[in-house]
C-alpha positions as CSV (number, residue, x, y, z in Angstrom):
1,X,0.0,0.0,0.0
2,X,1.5,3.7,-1.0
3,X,1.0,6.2,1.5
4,X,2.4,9.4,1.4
5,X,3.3,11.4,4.6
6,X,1.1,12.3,7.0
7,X,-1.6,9.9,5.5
8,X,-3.7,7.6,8.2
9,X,-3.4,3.5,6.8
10,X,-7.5,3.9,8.9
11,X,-10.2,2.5,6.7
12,X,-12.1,5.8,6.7
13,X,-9.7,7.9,7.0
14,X,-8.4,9.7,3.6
15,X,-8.1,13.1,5.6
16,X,-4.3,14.3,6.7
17,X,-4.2,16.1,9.7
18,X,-4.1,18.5,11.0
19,X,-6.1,20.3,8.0
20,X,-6.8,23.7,7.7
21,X,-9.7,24.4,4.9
22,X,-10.0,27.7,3.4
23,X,-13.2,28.3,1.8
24,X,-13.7,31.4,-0.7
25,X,-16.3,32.9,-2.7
26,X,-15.0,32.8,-6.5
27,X,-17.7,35.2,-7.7
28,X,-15.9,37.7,-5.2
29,X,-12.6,36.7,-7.1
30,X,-11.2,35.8,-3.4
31,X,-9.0,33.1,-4.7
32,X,-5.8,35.4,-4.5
33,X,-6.6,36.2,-0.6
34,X,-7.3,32.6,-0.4
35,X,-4.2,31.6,-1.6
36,X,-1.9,34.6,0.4
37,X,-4.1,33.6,3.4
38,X,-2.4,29.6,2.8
39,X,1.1,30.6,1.5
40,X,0.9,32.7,5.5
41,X,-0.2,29.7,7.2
42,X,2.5,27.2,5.6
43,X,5.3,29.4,5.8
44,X,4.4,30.2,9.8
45,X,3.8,26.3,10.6
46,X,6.0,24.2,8.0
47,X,6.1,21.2,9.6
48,X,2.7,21.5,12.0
49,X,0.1,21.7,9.2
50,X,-0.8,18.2,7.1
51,X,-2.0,20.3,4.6
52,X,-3.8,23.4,3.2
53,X,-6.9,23.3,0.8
54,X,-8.5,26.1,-0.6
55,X,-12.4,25.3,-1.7
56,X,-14.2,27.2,-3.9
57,X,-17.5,28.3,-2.7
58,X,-20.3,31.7,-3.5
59,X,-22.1,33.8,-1.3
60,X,-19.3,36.0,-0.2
61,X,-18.3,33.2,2.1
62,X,-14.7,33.0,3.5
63,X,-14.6,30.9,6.0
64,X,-11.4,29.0,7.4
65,X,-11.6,25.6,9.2
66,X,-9.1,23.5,11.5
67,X,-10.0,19.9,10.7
68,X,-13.6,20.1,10.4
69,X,-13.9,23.2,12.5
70,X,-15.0,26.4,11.6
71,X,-12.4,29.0,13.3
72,X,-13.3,32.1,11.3
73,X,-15.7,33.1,9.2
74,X,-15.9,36.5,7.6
75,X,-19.6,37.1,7.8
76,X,-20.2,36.2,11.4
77,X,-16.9,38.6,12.1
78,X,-18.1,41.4,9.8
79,X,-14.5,41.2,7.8
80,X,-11.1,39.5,6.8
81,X,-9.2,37.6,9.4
82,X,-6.2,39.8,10.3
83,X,-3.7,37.1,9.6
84,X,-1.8,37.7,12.9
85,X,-5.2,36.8,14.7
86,X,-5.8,33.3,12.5
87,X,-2.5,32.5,13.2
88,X,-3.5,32.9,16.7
89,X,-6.2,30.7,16.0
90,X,-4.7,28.0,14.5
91,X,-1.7,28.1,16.6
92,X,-3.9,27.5,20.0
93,X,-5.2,24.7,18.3
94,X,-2.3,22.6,17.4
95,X,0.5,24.0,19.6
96,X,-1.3,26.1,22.5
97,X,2.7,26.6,23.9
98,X,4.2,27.6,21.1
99,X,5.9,31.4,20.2
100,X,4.4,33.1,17.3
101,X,7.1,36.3,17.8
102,X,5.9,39.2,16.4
103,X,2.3,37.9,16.1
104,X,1.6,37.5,20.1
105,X,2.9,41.2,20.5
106,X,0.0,43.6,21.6
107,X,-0.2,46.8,19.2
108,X,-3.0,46.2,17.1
109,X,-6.2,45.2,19.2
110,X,-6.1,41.2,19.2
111,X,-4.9,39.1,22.0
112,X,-4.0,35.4,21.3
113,X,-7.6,33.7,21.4
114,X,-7.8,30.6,23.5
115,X,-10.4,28.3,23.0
116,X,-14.1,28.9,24.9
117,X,-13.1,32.9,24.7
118,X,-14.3,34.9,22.4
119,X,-12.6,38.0,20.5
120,X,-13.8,41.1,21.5
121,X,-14.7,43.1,18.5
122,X,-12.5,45.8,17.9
123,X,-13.2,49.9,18.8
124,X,-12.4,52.6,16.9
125,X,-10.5,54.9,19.5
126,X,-12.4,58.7,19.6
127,X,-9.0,60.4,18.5
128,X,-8.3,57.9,15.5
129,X,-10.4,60.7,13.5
130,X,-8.9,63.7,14.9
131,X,-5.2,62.3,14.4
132,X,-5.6,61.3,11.2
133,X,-7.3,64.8,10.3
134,X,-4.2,66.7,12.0
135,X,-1.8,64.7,10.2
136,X,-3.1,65.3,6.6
137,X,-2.9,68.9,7.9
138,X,0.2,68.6,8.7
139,X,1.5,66.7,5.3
140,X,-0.3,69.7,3.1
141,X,1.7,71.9,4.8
């Protein structure tokens, strides 16, 4: 019997694992994010992840799925994953103890998730308007 790696010799099991599932709308024309969103997740955990499939789907879905399941979904969180955060996501899934660098550094809203918490949705901050204003101001200038 060939097997390649990672491949279970189970009767029903034809799955590798772990498997992370990206699922995008092609009438969006999300294939491209798709595939950046993959090319991120195999170059931060070369040797952890089995594998990464991207599955075409329609409805403006883009949902993302470790081994069966669903850890982000872009219409129940109103917008992309910010990769740092899926890499969070993923990471506490398959190697809860393990460094991510830059990506566990606080700066830009997210903390690591663990799972049973949930994400708090992120707040504009009352001067981000103002700041922004003052520097355009500043750049005519």
């Amino acid at each position: 019997m060939n097997e390649t790696p990672h491949e279970s010799s189970a009767p029903n099991s034809d799955r590798r694992s772990p498997r992370v599932e990206i699922e995008y709308c092609t009438m969006c024309r999300w294939l491209l994010r798709a595939g950046w969103t993959a090319q991120e997740l195999l170059t931060t955990f070369p040797t952890e992840l089995a594998e990464v499939a991207l599955v075409p789907g329609t409805g403006g879905t883009f949902d993302v799925r470790l081994d069966g399941e669903l850890i982000y979904s872009r219409k129940a969180a109103g917008g992309f994953p910010e990769l740092k955060h899926l890499k969070q996501l993923v990471r506490d899934r398959i190697d809860p103890e393990r460094d991510l660098g830059h990506s566990d550094r606080d700066g830009d809203g997210y903390q690591a998730a663990r799972p049973g918490n949930e994400q708090p949705p992120l707040e504009r901050q009352s001067g981000d308007v103002e700041q922004s204003e003052q520097v355009q101001q500043n750049q005519q200038q």
